[in-house]
N, C-alpha and C positions, 0 to 999 in steps of 0.2 A: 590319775594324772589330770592336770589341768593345760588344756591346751591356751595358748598367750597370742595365737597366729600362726597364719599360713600366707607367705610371701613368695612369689613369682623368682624373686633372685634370691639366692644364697647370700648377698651381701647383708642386702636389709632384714635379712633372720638374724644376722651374728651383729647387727647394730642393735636392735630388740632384743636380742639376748642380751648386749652385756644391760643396755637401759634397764629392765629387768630386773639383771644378777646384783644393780646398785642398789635397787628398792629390797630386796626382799633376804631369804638368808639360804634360799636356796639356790643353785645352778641349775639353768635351763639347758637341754640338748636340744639339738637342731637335727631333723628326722629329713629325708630326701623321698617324697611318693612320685609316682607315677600315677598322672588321671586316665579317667577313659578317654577322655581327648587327648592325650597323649604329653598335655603339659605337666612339669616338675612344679613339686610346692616341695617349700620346706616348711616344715612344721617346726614351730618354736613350743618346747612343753617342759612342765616341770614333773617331778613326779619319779617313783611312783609315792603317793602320797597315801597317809596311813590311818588316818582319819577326817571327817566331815569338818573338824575345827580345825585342823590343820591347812585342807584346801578352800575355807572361808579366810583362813589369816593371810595365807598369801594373793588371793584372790582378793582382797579388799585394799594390800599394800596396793596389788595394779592398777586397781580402779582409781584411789588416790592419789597416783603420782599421772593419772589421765595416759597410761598406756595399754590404755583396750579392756576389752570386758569379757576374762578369761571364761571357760567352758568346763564340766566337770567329763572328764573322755573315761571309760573302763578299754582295758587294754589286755 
């Protein structure tokens, strides 16, 4: 998986998502955790992803379009 971000509101995940789903060719979900301090993130990620050049391609579309500097997550 590559994670794309972790946002306080649910809003600005499904804004980042779609920003995202325009650059690349895959669909991002939006994950809801619970911290130890007790605050919600939602996790914006693509995945699950099937190979090293597959999560470099989309990983490079994000960097390009300047929306964050995705992460490699095993899950």
């Amino acid at each position: 998986y590559l994670q794309l971000g972790a946002f306080a509101s649910r809003e600005s995940a499904q804004k980042h998502a779609a920003e995202v789903a325009r650059v690349t060719s895959r669909s991002p979900t939006i994950s809801s955790v619970k911290t130890a301090t007790g605050q919600i993130l939602h996790r914006v990620r693509i995945g699950p992803l099937f190979s090293s050049r597959e999560a470099t391609e989309v990983s490079d579309r994000v960097i390009a379009a300047d929306l964050g500097t995705p992460y490699v997550i095993a899950e």
